[in-house]
LUMDO-255361 format. One line per 5 residues: number of its first residue (from 1); their letters; for each residue x, y, z of N, C-alpha, C, O, CB. Coordinates in Angstrom, 2 decimals, m for minus. Glycine has a CB too. Example, Ala and Ser with C-alpha at 12.3 -4.5 7.8 and 13.67 -1.06 7.14 Angstrom:
LUMDO-255361
1) as) 13.19 m5.69 7.80 12.30 m4.50 7.80 13.20 m3.30 7.80 14.24 m3.32 8.46 11.31 m4.47 9.05 | 12.85 m2.25 7.08 13.67 m1.06 7.14 12.90 0.03 7.87 13.41 1.14 8.04 14.08 m0.60 5.72 .
end
This chain:
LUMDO-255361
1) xxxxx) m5.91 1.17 14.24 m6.02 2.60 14.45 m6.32 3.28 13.10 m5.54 3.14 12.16 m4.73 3.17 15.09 | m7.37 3.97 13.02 m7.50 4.65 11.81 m6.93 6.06 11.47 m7.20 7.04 12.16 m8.73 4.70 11.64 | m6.01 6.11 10.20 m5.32 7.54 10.18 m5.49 7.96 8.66 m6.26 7.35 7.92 m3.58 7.51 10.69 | m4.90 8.77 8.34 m4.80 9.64 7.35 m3.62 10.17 6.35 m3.19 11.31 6.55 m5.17 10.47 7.91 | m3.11 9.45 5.37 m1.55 10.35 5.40 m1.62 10.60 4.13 m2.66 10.51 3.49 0.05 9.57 5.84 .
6) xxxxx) m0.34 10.98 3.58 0.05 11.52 2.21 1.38 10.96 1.93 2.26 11.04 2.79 0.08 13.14 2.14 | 1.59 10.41 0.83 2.81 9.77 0.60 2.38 9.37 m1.29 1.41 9.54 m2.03 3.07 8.21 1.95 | 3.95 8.68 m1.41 4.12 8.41 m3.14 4.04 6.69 m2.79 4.19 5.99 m1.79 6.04 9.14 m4.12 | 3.76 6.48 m4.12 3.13 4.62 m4.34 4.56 4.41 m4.73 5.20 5.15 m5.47 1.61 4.02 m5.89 | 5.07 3.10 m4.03 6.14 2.59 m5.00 5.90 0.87 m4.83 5.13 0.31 m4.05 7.89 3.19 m4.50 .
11) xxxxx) 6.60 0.41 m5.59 6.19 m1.62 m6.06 7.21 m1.69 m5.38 8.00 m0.75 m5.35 6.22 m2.61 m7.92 | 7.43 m2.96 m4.64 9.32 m3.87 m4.25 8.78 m5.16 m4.52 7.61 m5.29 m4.87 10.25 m3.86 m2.19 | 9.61 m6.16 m4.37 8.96 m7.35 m4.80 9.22 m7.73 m3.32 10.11 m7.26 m2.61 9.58 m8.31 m6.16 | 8.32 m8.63 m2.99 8.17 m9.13 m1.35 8.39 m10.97 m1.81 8.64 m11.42 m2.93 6.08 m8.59 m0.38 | 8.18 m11.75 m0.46 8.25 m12.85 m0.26 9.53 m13.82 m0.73 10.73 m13.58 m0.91 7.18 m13.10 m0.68 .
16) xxxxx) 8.80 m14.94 m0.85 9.86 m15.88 m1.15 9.17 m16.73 m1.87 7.98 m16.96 m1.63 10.59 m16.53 m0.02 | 9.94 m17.37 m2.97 10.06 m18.48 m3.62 8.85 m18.53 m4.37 8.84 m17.81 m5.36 10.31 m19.58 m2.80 | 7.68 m19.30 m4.11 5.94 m19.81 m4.52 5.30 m18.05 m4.36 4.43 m17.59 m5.10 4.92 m21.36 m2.87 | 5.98 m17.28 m3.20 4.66 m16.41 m2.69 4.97 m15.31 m3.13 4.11 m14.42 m3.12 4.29 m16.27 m1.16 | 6.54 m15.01 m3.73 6.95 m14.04 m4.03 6.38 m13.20 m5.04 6.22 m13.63 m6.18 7.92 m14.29 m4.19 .
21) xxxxx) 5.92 m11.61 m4.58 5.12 m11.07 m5.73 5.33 m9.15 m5.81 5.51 m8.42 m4.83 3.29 m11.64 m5.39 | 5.28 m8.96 m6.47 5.32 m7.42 m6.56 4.19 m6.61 m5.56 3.04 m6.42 m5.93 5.00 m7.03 m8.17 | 4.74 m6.13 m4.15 4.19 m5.65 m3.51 4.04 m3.86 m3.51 4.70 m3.09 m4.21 4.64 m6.30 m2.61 | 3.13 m3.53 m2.65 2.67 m1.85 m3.23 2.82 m1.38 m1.63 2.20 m1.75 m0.63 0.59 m1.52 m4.14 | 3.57 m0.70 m1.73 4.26 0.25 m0.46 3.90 1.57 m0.54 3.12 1.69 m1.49 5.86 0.32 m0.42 .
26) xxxxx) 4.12 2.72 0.08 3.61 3.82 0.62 4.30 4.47 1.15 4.12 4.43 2.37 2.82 3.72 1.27 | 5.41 5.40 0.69 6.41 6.07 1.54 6.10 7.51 1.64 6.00 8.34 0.74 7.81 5.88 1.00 | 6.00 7.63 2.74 5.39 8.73 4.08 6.79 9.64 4.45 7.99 9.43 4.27 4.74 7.64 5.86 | 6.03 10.75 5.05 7.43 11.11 6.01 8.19 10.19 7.33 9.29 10.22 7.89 7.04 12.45 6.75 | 6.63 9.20 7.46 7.25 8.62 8.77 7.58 7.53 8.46 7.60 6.87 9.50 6.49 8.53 9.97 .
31) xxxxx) 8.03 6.54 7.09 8.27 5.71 7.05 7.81 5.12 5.46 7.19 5.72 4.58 7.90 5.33 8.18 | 8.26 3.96 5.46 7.22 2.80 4.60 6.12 2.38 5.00 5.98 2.64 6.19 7.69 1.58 4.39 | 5.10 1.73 4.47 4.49 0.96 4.64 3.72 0.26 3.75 3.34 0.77 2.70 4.10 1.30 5.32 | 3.45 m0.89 4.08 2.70 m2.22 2.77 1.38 m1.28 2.63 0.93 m0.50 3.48 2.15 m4.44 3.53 | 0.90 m1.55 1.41 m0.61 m0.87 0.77 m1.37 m2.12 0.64 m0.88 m3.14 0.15 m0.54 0.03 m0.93 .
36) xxxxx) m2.31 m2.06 1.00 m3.69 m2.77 0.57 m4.73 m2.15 0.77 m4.95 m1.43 1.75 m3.98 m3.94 1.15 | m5.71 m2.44 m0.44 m7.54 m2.12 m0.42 m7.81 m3.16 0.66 m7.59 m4.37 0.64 m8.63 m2.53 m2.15 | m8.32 m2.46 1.51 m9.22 m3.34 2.34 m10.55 m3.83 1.68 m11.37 m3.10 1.11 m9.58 m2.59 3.61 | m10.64 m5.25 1.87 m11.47 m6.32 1.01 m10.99 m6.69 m0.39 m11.67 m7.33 m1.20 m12.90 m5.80 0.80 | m9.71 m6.22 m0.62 m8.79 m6.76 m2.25 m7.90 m7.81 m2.00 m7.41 m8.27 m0.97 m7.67 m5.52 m3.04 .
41) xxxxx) m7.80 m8.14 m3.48 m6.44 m9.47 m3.51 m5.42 m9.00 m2.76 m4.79 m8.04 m3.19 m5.65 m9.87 m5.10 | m5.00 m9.68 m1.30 m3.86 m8.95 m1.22 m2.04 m8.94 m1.93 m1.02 m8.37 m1.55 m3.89 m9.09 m0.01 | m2.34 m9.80 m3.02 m1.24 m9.78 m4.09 m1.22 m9.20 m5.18 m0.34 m8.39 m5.47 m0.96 m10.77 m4.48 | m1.81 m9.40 m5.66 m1.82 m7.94 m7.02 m3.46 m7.33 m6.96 m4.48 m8.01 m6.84 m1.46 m8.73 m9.22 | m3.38 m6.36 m7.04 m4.44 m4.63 m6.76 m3.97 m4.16 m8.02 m2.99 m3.42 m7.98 m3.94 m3.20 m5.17 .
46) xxxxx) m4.60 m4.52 m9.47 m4.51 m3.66 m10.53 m4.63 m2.08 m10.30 m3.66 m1.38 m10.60 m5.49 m4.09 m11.39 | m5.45 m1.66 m9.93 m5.95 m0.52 m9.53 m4.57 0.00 m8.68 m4.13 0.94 m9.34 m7.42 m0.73 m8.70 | m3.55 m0.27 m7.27 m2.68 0.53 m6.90 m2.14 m0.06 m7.89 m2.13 0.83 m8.74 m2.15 0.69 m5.62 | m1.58 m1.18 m8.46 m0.05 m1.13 m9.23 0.34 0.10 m10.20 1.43 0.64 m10.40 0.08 m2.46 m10.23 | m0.86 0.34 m10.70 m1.18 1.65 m12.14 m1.04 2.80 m11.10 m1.51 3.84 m11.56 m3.20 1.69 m13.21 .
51) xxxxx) m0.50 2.95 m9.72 m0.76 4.20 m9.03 1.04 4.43 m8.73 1.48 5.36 m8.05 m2.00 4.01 m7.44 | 1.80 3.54 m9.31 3.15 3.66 m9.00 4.06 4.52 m8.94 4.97 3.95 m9.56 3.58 3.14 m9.46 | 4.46 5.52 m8.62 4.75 6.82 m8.58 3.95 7.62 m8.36 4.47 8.70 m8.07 5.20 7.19 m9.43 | 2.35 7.63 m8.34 2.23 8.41 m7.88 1.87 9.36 m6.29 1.68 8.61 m5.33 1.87 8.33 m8.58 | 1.80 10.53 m6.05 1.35 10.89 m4.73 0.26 10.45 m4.38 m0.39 9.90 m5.27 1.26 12.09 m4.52 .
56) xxxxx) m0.41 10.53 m2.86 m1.54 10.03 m3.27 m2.05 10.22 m1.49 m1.23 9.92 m0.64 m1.44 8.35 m4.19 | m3.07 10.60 m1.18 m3.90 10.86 m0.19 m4.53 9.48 0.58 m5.59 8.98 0.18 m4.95 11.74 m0.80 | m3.89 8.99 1.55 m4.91 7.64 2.13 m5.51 7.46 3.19 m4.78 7.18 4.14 m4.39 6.53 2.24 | m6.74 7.52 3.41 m7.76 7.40 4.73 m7.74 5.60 4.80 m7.91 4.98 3.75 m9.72 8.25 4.37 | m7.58 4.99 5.86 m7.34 3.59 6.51 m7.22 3.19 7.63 m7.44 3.92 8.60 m6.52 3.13 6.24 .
61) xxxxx) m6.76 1.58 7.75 m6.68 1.37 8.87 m5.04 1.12 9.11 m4.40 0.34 8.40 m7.64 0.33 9.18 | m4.44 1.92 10.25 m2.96 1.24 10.58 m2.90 0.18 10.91 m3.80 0.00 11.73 m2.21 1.70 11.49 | m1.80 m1.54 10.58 m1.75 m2.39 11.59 m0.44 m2.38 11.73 m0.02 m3.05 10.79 m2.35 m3.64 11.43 | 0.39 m2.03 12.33 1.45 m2.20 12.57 2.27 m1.24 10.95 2.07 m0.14 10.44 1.59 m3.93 12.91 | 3.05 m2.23 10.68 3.79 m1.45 8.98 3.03 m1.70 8.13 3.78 m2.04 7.21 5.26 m2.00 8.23 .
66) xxxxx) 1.67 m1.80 7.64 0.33 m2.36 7.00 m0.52 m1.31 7.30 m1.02 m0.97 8.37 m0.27 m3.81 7.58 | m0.66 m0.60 5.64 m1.84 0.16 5.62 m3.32 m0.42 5.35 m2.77 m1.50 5.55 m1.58 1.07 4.70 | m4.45 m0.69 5.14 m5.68 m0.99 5.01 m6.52 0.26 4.39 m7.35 0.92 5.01 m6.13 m1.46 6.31 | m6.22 0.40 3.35 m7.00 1.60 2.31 m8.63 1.72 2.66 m9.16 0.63 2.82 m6.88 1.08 0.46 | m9.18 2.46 2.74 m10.36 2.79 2.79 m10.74 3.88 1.46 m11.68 3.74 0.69 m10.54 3.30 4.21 .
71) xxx) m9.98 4.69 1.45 m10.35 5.84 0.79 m8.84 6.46 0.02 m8.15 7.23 0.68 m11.10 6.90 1.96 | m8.47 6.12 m1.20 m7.06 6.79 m1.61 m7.64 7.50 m3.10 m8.35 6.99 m3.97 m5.53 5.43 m1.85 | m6.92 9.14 m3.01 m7.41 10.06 m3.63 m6.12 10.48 m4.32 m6.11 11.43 m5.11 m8.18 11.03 m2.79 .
end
């Protein structure tokens, strides 16, 4: 589903053990959710990590708690 929101960047560290890595989240009014550039590494995104605190405008795709960036301003 493609949407639109506004929220602040924050890092948590995700996984386990081998896979475990500093993940880029997105907290909304309606929640969390995981950040990714759609067509990027989905483990480290130089480009969001440097966006960490800040606000930030994102046009994407929803999948469930998984954003898919298209457009973040």
């Amino acid at each position: 589903m493609e949407i639109e929101t506004k929220g602040t960047i924050f890092l948590e560290k995700t996984g386990k053990s081998k896979s475990e890595h500093l993940a880029v989240f997105l907290r909304t009014t309606k929640g969390n959710f995981k950040l990714r550039r759609l067509g990027k590494n989905p483990f480290f995104d130089e480009f969001l990590h440097k966006l960490d605190g800040k606000t930030v405008n994102v046009k994407g795709i929803l999948d469930g708690k998984l954003i898919l960036a298209k457009e973040i301003e």
